[in-house]
C-alpha positions in Angstrom: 99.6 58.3 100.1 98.3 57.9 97.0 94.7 60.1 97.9 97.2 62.6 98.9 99.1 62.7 95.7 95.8 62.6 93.5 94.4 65.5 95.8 97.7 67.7 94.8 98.6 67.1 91.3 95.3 68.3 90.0 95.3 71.3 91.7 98.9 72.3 90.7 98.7 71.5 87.4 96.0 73.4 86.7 97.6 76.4 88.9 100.7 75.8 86.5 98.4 75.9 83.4 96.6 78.9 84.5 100.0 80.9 85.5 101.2 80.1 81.7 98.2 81.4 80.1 97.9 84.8 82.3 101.5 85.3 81.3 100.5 85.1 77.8 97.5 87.4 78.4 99.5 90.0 80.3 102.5 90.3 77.3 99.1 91.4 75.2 99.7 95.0 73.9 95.4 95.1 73.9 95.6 94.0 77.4 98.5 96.9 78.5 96.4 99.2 76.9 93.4 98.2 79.1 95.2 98.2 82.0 97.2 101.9 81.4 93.1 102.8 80.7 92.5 101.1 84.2 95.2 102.9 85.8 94.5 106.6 84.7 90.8 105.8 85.8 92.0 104.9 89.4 94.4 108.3 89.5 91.5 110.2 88.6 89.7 108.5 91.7 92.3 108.8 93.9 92.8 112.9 92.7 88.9 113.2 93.1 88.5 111.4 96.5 91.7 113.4 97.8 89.6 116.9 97.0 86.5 115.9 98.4 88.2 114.6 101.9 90.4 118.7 101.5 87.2 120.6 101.7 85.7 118.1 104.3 88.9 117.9 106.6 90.7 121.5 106.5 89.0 123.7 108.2 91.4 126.1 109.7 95.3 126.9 109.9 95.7 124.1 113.1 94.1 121.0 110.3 96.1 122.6 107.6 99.2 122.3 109.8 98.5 118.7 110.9 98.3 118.0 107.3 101.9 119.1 106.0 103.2 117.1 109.6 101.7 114.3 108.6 103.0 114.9 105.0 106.5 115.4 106.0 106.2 112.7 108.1 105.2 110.1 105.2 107.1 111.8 102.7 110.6 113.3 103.9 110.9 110.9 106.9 109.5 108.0 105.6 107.9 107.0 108.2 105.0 103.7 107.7 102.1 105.6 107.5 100.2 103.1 109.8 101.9 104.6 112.7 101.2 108.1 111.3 97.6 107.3 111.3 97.9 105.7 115.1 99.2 109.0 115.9 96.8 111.1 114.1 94.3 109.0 115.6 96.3 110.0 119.8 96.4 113.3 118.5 92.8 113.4 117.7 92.1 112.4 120.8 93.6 114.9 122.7 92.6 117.6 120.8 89.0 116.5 121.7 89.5 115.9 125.1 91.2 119.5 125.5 87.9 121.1 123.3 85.7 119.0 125.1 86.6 120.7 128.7 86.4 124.2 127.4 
């Protein structure tokens, strides 16, 4: 019991002592400002990856139409967009299948 009890208090203290201090850090206005820097940097990722994968990915009026379902689907529907991608993924798989016996 009492190996138990040393083998836990450590730990949580120092979990407690570290939780107080990034608290501290966090209220830091230089800290927010790093982190709103961060943040802008990973829009500008996200913006940039999302144009790369446009040119790769629509490549006629059927791709551009699976697009604004899928859109809708995430967006007006709100539908988990896991299962959208497990359907893309079906409807991928026919469309190859039909291409494939032409």
């Amino acid at each position: 019991l009492v190996s138990v009890l040393g083998m836990i208090t450590a730990p949580y203290f120092i979990i407690v002592l570290l939780a107080t201090i990034l608290a501290k850090v966090v209220e830091s206005s230089l800290v927010k400002s790093i982190l709103y820097g961060v943040e802008f940097g990973v829009i500008i990722l996200i913006f940039s990856s999302f144009i790369e994968m446009w040119g790769k990915s629509i490549k006629n009026i059927y791709f551009f139409l699976l697009f604004c379902f899928y859109l809708a689907l995430i967006l007006i529907f709100n539908i988990n967009p896991v299962i959208v991608i497990i359907l893309s993924i079906l409807i991928g798989l026919i469309f190859k299948s039909k291409v494939g016996e032409k």
